[in-house]
C-alpha positions in Angstrom: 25.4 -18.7 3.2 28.0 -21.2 4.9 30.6 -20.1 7.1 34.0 -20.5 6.3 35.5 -23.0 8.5 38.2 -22.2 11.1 41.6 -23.4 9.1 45.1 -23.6 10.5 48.0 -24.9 7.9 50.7 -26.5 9.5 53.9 -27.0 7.7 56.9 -29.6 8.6 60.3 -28.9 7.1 63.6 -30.7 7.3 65.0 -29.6 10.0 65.2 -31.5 13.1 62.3 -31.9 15.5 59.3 -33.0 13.2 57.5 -34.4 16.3 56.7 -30.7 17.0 54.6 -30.4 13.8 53.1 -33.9 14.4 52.2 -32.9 18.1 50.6 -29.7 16.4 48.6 -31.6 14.3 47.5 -34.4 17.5 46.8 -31.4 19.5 44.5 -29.6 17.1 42.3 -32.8 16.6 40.5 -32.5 19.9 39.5 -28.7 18.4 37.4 -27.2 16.0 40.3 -26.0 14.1 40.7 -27.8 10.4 44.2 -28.9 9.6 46.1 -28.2 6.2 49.7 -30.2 6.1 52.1 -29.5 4.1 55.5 -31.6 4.5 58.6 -30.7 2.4 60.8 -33.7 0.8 63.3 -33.9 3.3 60.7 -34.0 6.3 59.4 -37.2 5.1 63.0 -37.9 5.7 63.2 -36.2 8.7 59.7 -38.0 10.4 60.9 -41.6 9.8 64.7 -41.2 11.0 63.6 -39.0 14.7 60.0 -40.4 14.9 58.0 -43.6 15.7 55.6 -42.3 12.8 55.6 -43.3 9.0 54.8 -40.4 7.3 51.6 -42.0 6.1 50.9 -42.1 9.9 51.6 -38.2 10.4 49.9 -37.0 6.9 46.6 -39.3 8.7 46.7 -36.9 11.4 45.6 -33.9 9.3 42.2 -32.9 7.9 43.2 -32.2 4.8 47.0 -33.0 2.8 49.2 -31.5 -0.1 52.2 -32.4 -1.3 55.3 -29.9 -1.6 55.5 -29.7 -4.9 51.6 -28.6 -5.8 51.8 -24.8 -6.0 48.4 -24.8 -7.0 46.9 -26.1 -3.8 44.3 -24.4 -1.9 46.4 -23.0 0.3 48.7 -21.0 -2.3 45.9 -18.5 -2.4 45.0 -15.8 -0.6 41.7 -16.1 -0.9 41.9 -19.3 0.6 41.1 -18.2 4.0 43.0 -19.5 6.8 43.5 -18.5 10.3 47.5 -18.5 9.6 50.5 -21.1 9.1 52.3 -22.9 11.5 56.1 -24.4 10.4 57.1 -27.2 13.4 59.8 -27.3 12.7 61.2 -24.7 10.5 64.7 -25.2 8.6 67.2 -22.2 8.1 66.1 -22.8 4.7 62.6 -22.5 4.6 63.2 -19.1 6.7 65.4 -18.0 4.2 63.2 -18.8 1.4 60.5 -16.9 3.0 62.8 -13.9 4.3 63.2 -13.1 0.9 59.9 -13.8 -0.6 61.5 -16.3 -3.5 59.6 -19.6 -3.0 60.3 -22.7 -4.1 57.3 -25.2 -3.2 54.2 -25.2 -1.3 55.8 -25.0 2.3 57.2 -21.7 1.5 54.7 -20.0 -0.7 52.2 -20.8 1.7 53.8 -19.1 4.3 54.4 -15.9 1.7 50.4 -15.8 1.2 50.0 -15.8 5.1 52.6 -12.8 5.3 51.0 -11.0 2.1 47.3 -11.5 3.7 48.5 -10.4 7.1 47.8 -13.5 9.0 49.9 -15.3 11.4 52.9 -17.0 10.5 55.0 -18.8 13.5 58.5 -20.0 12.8 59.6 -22.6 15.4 62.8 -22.3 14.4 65.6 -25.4 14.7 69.4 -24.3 14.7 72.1 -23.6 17.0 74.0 -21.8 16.7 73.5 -19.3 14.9 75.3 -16.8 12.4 74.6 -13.5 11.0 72.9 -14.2 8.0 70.2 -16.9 10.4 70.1 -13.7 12.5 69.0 -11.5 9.2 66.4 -13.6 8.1 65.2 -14.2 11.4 65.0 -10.3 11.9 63.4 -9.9 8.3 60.6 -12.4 8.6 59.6 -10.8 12.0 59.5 -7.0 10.3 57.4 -8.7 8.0 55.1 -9.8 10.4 56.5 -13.8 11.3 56.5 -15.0 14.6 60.2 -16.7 15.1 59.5 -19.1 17.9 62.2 -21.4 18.8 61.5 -24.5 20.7 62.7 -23.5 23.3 61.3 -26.0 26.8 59.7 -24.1 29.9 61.6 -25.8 32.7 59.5 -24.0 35.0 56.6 -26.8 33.8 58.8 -29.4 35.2 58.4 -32.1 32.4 58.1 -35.8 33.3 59.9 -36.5 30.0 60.3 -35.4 27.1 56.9 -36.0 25.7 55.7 -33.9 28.0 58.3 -30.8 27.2 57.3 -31.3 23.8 53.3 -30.7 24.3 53.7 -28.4 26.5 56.3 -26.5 23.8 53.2 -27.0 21.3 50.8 -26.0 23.4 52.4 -22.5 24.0 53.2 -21.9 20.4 49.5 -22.9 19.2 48.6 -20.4 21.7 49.8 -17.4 19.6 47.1 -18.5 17.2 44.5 -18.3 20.2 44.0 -22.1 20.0 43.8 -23.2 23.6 44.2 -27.2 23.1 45.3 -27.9 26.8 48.5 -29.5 27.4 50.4 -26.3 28.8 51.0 -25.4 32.7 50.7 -22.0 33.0 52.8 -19.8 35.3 50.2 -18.6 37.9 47.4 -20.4 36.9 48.9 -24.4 37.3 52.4 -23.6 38.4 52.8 -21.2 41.8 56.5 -21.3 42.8 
């Protein structure tokens, strides 16, 4: 009997910042790990206004790809196995689509299955500021077992550039899937200040 192979989805919504969710995806290629993109209409958008990448370009980067509007993609099932879901970057939208568990394409109903199966979801979140009803969905998609993770850079790392913040910004939020793809200076291990 074959194994099932080790699968992370990685989702990029509109929101600003879809070089996080390409860096995932550039990252993950010198693993194991199997990558399942999903990219919502206005990320397309998003990828060819804030990136040097076409989105043909960033969909090349995954293993395998689905398009937003196919709800009956592999990964809309549960028993599609998966290590979890990844959203780089994920829009006040998409979190609110998920807080309430009413989806309206693949990026978001793949996320529900990965809260319903009790996998791990990670939010990197892109908005500031934020008001109370962000603040609600952010607090209902954590009780329901989300990760919000902001993009928030580690200074401490002293980044070269901005490249640089971004990997290592990546690198720290693949971690919380135990995927150890290099790229991060750790505090106490690389970094003693």
């Amino acid at each position: 009997m074959a194994s099932t192979p080790d699968r992370l989805i990685i989702g990029i919504s509109g929101a600003s910042g879809a070089i996080y969710g390409i860096r995932a995806l550039q990252l993950l290629q010198s693993t194991p790990i199997e990558s399942h993109l999903v990219i919502s209409k206005a990320a397309a958008l998003t990828i060819s206004s804030e990136t040097t990448f076409s989105v043909e370009e960033a969909k090349a980067l995954a293993d395998h790809v689905y398009q937003a509007a196919d709800i009956s993609a592999a990964i809309s099932s549960g028993s599609f196995k998966t290590r979890g879901m990844l959203i780089a970057p994920c829009s006040i939208k998409t979190m609110g689509e998920i807080s309430s568990g009413v989806t309206s394409n693949l990026l978001s109903r793949a996320a529900d299955v990965v809260l319903k199966e009790r996998r791990r979801l990670v939010l990197m979140l892109r908005e500031s500021p934020l008001h109370a009803g962000h603040l609600k969905n952010a607090l209902a998609v954590t009780e329901m077992g989300a990760v919000v993770a902001p993009p928030v850079p580690a200074f401490y790392a002293q980044p070269a550039d901005i490249d640089e913040m971004v990997t290592q910004t990546v690198a720290r939020t693949l971690d919380l899937f135990d995927v150890d793809c290099g790229g991060v200076k750790r505090w106490g291990e690389d970094l003693f200040l």
